[in-house]
N, C-alpha and C positions, 0 to 999 in steps of 0.2 A: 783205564781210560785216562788218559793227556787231561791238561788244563784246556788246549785248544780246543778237543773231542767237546768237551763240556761245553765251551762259550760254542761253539758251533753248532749245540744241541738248542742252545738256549736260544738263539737266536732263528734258528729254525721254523722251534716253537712260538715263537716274537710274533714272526714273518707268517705262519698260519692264523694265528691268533688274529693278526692283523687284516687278513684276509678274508677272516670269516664277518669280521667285525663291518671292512669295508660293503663285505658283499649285502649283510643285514641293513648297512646303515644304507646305501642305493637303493636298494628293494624300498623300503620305507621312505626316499626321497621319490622315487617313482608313483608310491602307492600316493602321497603327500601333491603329487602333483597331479594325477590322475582326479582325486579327489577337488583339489582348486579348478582344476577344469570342470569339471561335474557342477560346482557351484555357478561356476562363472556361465555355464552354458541356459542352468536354471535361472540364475538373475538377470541374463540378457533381456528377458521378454520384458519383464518387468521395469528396467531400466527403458528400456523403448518403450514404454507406454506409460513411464511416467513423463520421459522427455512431451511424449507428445500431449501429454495434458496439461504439461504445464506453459509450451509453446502454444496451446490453445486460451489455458487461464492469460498470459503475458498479451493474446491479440485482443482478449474481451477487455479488460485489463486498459488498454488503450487503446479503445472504441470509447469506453466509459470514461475515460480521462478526457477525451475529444468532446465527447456531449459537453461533459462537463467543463470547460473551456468555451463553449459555447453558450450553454447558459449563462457563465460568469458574463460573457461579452452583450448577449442579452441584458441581463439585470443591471448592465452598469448603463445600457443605452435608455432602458426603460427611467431607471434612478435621474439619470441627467434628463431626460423630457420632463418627467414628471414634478424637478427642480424647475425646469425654463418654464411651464406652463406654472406650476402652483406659486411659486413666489411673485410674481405678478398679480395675479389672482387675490391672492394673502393680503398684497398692497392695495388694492381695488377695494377688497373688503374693509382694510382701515380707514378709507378715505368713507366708503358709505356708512360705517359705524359712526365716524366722527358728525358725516351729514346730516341721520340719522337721531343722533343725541343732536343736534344743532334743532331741528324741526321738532322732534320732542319740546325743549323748551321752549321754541317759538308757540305751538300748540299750546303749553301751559301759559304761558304768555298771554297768547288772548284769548286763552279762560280766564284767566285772572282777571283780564282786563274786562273782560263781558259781564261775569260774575260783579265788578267793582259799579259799571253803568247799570245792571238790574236794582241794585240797590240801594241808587240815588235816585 
């Protein structure tokens, strides 16, 4: 047997080897892909039905935000009346407190003063 006989044995064998190896290794990219589809086909549902609850949670989500924005707009309208009315109000009552203590000591006034003619 030649040097060539040999290297062309060798490589023969290379070229089988290779072969068997490709053919193994596609079987297992097929089996590899068979399988991701199998996953992806069981995850589908579930991927669609979480889309849709959470495109459901996102519309309550902002329903709730809207109220809420309404409220705010309420309690700022209620806050401002109840400033325009009460401060007013507030002032009225200083002016009748001050009255109030004024007539007070008048009253004490002419006790005193009644009190002073009973006992002369």
């Amino acid at each position: 047997m030649s040097l060539t006989e040999v290297l062309l044995a060798i490589i023969a064998l290379s070229a089988v080897i290779t072969a068997i190896s490709l053919i193994r290794s596609s079987g297992r990219v097929a089996q590899s892909a068979a399988q991701l589809e199998q996953t992806i086909a069981a995850l589908t549902p579930r991927i669609d039905r979480a889309l849709q609850e959470s495109s459901e949670l996102i519309a309550e989500t902002r329903s709730v935000i809207a109220r809420l924005e309404e409220v705010a707009r309420d309690t700022s309208e209620v806050t401002y009346e109840t400033k325009r009315l009460a401060v007013p109000m507030i002032r009225d009552l200083g002016v009748l407190r001050e009255g109030t203590r004024q007539l007070v000591g008048l009253v004490r006034g002419v006790q005193t003063g009644i009190s002073t003619l009973r006992r002369r």
